[in-house]
C-alpha positions as CSV (number, residue, x, y, z in Angstrom):
1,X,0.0,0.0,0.0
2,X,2.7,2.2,0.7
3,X,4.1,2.3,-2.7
4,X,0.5,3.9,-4.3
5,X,0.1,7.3,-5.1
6,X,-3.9,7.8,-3.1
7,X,-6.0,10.6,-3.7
8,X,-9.3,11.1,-1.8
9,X,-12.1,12.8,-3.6
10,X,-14.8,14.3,-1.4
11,X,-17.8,15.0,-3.0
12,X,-19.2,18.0,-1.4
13,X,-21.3,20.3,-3.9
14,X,-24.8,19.0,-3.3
15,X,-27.7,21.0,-2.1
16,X,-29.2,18.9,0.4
17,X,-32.9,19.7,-0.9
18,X,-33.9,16.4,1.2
19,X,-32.6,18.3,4.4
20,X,-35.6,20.8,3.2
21,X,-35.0,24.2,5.6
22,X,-31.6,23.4,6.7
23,X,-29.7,23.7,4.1
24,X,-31.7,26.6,2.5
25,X,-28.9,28.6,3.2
26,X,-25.8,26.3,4.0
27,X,-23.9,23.7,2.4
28,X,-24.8,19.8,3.2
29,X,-21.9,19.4,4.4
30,X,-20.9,22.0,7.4
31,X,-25.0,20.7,8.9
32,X,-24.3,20.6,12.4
33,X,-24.3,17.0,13.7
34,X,-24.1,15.3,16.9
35,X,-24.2,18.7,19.0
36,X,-20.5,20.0,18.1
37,X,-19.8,18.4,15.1
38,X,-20.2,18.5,11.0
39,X,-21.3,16.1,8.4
40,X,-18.1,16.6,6.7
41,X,-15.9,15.9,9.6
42,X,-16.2,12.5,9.4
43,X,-15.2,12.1,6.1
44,X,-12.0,14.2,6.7
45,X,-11.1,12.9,9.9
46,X,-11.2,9.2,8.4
47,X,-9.1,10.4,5.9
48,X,-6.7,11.4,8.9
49,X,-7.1,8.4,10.8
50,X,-6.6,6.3,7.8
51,X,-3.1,8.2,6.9
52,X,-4.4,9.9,3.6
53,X,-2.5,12.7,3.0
54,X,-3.8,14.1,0.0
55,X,-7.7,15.1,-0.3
56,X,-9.7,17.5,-2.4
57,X,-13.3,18.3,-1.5
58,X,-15.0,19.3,-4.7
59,X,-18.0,22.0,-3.7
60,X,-20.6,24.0,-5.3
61,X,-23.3,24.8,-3.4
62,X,-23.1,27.9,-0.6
63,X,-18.8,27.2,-0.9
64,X,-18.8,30.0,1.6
65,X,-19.8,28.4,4.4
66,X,-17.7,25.1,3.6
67,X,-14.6,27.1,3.0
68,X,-15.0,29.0,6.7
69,X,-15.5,25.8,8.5
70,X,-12.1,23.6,6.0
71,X,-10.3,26.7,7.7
72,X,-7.7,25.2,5.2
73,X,-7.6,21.8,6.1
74,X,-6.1,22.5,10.0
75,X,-8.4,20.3,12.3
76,X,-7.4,17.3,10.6
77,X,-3.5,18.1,9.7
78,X,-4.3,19.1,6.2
79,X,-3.0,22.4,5.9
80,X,0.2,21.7,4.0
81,X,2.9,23.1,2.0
82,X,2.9,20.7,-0.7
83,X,-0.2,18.3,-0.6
84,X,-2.8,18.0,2.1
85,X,-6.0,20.0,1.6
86,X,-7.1,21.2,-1.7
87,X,-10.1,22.7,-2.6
88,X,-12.0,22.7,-5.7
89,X,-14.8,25.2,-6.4
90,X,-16.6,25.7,-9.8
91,X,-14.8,27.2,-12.7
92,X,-15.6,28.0,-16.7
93,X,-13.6,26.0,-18.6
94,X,-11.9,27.1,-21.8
95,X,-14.6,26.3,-24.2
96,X,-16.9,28.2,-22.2
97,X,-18.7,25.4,-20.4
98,X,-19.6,26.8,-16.9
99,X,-18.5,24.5,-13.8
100,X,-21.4,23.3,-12.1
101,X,-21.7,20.0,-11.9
102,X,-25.3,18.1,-12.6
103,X,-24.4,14.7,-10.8
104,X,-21.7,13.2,-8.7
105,X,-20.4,11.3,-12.1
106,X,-20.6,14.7,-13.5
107,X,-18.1,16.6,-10.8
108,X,-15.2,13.7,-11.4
109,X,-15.7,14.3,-15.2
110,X,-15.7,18.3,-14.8
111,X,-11.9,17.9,-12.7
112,X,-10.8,14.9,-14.6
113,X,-7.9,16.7,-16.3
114,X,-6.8,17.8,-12.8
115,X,-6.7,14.4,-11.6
116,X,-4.9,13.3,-14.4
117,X,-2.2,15.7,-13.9
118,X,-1.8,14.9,-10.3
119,X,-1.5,10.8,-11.4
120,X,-2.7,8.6,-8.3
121,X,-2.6,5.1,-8.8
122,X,-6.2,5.3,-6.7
123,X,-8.6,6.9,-6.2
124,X,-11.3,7.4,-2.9
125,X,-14.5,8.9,-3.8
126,X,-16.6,10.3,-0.3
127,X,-19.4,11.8,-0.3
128,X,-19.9,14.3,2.9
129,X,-23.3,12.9,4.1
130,X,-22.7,10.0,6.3
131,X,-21.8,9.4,9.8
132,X,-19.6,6.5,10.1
133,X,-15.6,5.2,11.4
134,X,-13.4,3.4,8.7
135,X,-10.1,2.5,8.2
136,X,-9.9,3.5,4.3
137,X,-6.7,1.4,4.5
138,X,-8.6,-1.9,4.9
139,X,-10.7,-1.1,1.9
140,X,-7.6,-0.4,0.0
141,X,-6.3,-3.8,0.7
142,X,-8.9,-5.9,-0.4
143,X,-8.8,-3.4,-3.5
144,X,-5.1,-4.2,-4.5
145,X,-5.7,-8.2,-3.2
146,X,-8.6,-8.4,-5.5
147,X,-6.9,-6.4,-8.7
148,X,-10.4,-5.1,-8.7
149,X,-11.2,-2.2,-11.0
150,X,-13.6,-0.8,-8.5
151,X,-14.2,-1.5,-4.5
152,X,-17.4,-0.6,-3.2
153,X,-18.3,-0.4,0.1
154,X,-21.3,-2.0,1.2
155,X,-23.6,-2.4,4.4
156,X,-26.7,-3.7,4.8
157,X,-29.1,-1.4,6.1
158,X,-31.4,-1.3,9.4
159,X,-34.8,-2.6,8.9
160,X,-36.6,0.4,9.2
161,X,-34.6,2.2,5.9
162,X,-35.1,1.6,2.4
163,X,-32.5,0.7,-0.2
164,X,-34.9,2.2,-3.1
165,X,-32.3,5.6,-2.2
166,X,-29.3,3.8,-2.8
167,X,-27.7,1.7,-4.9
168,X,-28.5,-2.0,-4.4
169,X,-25.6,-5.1,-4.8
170,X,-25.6,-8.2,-5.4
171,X,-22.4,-10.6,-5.0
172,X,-21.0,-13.8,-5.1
173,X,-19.0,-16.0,-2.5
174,X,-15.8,-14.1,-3.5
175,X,-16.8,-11.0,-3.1
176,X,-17.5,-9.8,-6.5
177,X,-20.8,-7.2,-7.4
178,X,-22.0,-9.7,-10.0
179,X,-25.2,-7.1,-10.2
180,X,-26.1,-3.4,-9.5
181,X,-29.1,-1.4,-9.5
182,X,-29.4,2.3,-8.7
183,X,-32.1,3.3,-6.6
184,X,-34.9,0.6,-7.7
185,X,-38.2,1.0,-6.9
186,X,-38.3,-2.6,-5.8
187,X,-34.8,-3.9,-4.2
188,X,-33.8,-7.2,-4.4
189,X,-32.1,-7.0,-1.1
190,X,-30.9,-4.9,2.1
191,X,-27.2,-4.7,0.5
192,X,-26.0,-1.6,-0.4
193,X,-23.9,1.2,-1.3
194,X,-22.1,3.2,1.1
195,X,-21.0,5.6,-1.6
196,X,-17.5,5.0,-0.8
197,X,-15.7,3.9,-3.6
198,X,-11.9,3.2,-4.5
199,X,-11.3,3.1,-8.2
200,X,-8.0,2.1,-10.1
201,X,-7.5,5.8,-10.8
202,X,-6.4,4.7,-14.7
203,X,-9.3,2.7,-15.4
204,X,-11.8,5.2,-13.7
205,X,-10.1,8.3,-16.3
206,X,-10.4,5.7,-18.9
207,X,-14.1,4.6,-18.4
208,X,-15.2,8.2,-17.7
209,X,-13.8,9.5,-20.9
210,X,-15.4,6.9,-23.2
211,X,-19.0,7.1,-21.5
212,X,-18.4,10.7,-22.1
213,X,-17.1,10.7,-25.6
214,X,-20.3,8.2,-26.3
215,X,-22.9,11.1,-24.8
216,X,-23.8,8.7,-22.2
217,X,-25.6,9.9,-19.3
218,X,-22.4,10.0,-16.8
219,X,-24.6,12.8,-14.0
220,X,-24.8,10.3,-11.9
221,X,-21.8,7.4,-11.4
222,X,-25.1,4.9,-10.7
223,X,-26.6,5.5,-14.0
224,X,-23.3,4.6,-16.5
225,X,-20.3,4.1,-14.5
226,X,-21.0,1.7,-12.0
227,X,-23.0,-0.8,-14.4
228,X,-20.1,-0.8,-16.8
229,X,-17.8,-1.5,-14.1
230,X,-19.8,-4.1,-12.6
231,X,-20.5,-5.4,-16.1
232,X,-16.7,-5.9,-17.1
233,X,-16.0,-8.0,-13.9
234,X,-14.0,-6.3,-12.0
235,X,-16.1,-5.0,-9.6
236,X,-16.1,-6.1,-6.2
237,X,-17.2,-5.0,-2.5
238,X,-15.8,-4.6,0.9
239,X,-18.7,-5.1,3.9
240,X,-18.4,-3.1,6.4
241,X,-20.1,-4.1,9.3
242,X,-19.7,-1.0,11.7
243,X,-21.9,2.0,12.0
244,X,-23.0,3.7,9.2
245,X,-25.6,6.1,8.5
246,X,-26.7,7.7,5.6
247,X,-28.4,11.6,7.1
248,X,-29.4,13.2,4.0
249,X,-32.8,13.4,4.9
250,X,-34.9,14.8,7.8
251,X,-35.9,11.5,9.2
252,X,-32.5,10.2,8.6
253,X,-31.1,13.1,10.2
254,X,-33.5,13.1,13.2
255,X,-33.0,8.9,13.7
256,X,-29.3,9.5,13.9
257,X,-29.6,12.1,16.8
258,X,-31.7,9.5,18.2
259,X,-29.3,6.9,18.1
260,X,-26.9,8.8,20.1
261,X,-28.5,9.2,23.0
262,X,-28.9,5.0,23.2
263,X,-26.3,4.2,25.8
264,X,-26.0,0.8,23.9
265,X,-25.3,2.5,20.7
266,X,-23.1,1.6,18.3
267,X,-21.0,4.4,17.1
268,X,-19.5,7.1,19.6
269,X,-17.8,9.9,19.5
270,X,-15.2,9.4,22.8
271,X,-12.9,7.0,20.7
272,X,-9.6,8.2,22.0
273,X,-8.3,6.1,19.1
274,X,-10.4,7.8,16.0
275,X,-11.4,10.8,17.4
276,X,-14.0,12.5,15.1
277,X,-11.9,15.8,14.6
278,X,-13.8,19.6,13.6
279,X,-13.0,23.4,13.4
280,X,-15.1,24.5,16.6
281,X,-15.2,27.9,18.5
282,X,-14.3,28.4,21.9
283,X,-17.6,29.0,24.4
284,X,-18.1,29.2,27.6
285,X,-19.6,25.8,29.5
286,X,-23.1,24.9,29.6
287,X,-25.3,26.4,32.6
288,X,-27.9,24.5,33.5
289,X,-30.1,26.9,35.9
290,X,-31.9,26.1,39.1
291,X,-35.4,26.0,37.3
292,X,-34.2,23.4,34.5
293,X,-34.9,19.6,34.2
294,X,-32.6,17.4,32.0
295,X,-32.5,13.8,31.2
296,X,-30.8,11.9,28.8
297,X,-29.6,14.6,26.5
298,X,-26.4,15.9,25.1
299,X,-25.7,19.6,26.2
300,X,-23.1,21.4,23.9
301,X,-21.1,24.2,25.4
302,X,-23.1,27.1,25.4
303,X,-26.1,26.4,26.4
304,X,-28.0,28.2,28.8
305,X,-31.0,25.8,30.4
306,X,-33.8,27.0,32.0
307,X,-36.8,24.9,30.9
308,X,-37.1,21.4,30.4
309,X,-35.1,18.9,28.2
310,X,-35.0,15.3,27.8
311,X,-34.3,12.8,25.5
312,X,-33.1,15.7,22.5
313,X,-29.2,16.5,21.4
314,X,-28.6,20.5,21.9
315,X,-26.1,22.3,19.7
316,X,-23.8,25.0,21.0
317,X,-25.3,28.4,22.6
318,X,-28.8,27.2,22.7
319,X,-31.3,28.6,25.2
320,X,-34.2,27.1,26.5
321,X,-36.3,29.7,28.4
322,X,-38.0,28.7,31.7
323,X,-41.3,27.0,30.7
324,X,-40.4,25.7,27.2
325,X,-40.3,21.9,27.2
326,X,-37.8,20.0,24.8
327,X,-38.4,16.2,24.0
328,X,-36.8,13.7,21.5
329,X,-35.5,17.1,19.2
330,X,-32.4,18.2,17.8
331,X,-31.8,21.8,18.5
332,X,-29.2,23.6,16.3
333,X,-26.8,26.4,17.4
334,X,-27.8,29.5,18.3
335,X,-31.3,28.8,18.6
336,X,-34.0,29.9,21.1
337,X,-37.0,27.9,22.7
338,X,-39.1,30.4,24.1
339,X,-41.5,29.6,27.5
340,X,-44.4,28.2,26.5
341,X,-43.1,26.1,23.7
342,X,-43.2,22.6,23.7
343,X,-41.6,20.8,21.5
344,X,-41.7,16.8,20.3
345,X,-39.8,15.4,17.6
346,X,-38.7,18.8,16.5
347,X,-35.8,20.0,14.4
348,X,-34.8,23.4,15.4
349,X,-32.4,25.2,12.7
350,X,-29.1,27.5,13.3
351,X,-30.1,30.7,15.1
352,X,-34.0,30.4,14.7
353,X,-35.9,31.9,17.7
354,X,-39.5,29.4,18.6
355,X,-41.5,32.5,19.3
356,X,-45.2,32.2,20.1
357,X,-46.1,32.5,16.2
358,X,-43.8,29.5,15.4
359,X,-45.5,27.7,18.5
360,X,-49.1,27.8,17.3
361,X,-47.9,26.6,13.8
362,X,-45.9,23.6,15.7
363,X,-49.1,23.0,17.5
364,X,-51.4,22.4,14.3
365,X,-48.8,20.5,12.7
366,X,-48.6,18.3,15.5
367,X,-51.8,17.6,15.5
368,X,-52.5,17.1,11.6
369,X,-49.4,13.9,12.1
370,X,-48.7,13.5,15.3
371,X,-45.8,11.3,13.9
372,X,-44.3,13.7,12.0
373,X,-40.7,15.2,12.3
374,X,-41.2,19.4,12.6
375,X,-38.2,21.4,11.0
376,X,-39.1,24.7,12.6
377,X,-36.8,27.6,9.8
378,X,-36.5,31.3,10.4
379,X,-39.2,32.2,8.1
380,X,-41.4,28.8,8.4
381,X,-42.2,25.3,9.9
382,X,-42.7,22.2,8.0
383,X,-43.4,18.7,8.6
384,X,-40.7,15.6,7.4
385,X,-43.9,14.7,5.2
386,X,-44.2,18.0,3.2
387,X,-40.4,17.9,2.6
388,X,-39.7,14.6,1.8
389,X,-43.1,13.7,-0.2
């Protein structure tokens, strides 16, 4: 392994439109997670863990607030003279093609020539949406003992997801994807996708170039690339049987949270040996005032508790007023829970204030589903149903 040239590609330049209000106005990536961290953290700091020295993150959508939060690729030892962290934002290219992307195939194909030029043997696509701990080194052995053309990293998923949003393998006793659908309405099976990929880098330049010179449809890698892969053989898959969750969507986002209060839970975040690294800012520690009950919740620093909270993850600088109740939510930094609110299975975005207005909507939302997730915005509250119908 030592003697490859590795580049990891993280795909960063979606817009999130399944995360509905919160990422009206910020990028997928930097969506707070876990009370302190980002999605995109965990990308980057496996790429740390994992010894992976070179990474570009390929972005598009709000690039402003990714590029404060990559703060140059310092949290996770990227900022480098030669190497390290590289970042690659939408450009016009000499015929006069504008650079934004229309698929994840699509962003590889746009920076192709760059890749080229920097000549890794492989290559690690990421995408920024997952919360998961992997050892990209492991994958990268089974990739050279295989002489595989592509290794995909599959997981089978809980019972409660879907595979219809992912793409769905199916392999032999070796190992090898000996089928691949993308997104099928009716899955064959629970085995999936992680959307972590290593590609012989040649091949990958190679196969993109044809399917591109053919005017196939190469927006997504699902649609072209990965059949053809999987259709010359060479295809195969590494399980990985560890925690792994795909949070692109509301209820995805909001089952996460969930999972991390479960003292039995899989995946945690006080590893001491792959610590989940992130550019943070320094705050005072939470207060948690002589009026406030708390159970079962994680309290970023910040915070300033004066109501009721139990079961819900709070983000840094939160306040919950005396009065307000908080239960089984995620509340994201900066926000405010005024008194009288009270709030079940909400999502609370960056900086929004739950005045009494935003209350009385909560309230007939609540009791139109009283199932549904409420993402309560700065300029409106919607249910998981109306944003992910």
């Amino acid at each position: 392994m030592n003697k490859q040239k590795i580049l990891a590609l993280i795909l960063a330049g979606g817009k999130g439109s399944r995360l509905g209000l919160l990422t009206e106005n910020k990028a997928k990536p930097v969506m707070p997670f876990g009370g302190f961290y980002r999605l995109i953290d965990f990308a980057l700091s496996n790429c740390l863990h994992s010894q992976i020295s070179d990474v570009w993150v390929i972005e598009q959508y709000e690039s402003h607030s990714l590029n404060e939060h990559l703060a140059n690729g310092r949290p996770w030892d990227l900022d480098r003279t030669y190497g390290g962290l590289q970042i690659l934002p939408p450009f016009q290219s000499e015929s006069g093609e504008d650079g934004f992307a229309e698929g994840n195939a699509d962003a590889i194909v746009r920076h192709l020539k760059f890749i080229a030029d920097f000549n890794p043997d492989l290559l690690i696509i990421l995408s920024a949406d997952h919360v998961y701990k992997l050892d990209f080194r492991e994958v990268i052995e089974t990739h050279l003992l295989k002489k595989s053309s592509v290794t995909m990293v599959t997981t089978r998923l809980p019972k409660h997801e879907s595979a219809s949003r992912f793409g769905v393998v199916e392999t032999d006793k070796n190992g090898r994807i000996t089928n691949f659908e993308y997104k099928p309405d009716k899955p064959k099976n629970d085995l999936i996708t992680t959307e972590i990929f290593v590609y012989d880098a040649k091949i990958l330049i190679e196969t993109l170039n044809k399917l591109n010179a053919g005017k196939k449809s190469v927006k997504d890698y699902g649609n072209e690339l990965l059949p053809f892969l999987v259709e010359s053989g060479r295809a195969f898959e590494h399980r990985h049987t560890g925690y792994w969750r795909d949070v692109g969507t509301i209820t995805g986002f909001w089952r996460a949270h969930m999972e991390l209060l479960d003292e039995k839970a899989k995946f945690v975040f006080d590893d001491a040996g792959w610590q989940i690294l992130t550019l943070a800012e320094q705050r005072v520690p939470a207060f948690v005032y002589s009026s406030a009950v708390v159970k079962n919740s994680l309290i970023s620093l910040g915070c300033k508790i004066k109501g009721s909270v139990e079961h819900s993850v709070l983000s840094a600088n939160v306040l919950i007023e005396s009065g307000a109740t908080v239960r089984d939510s995620i509340i994201l930094p900066s926000a405010v829970v005024e008194s009288g609110a009270k709030l079940e299975k909400t999502i609370v975005d960056s900086g929004v204030k739950v005045t009494k207005k935003k209350i009385k909507i909560i309230e007939e939302l609540r009791r139109a589903d009283k199932n549904a997730i409420i993402v309560v915005g700065k300029y409106k509250v919607q249910s998981s149903a109306e944003i992910e119908d």
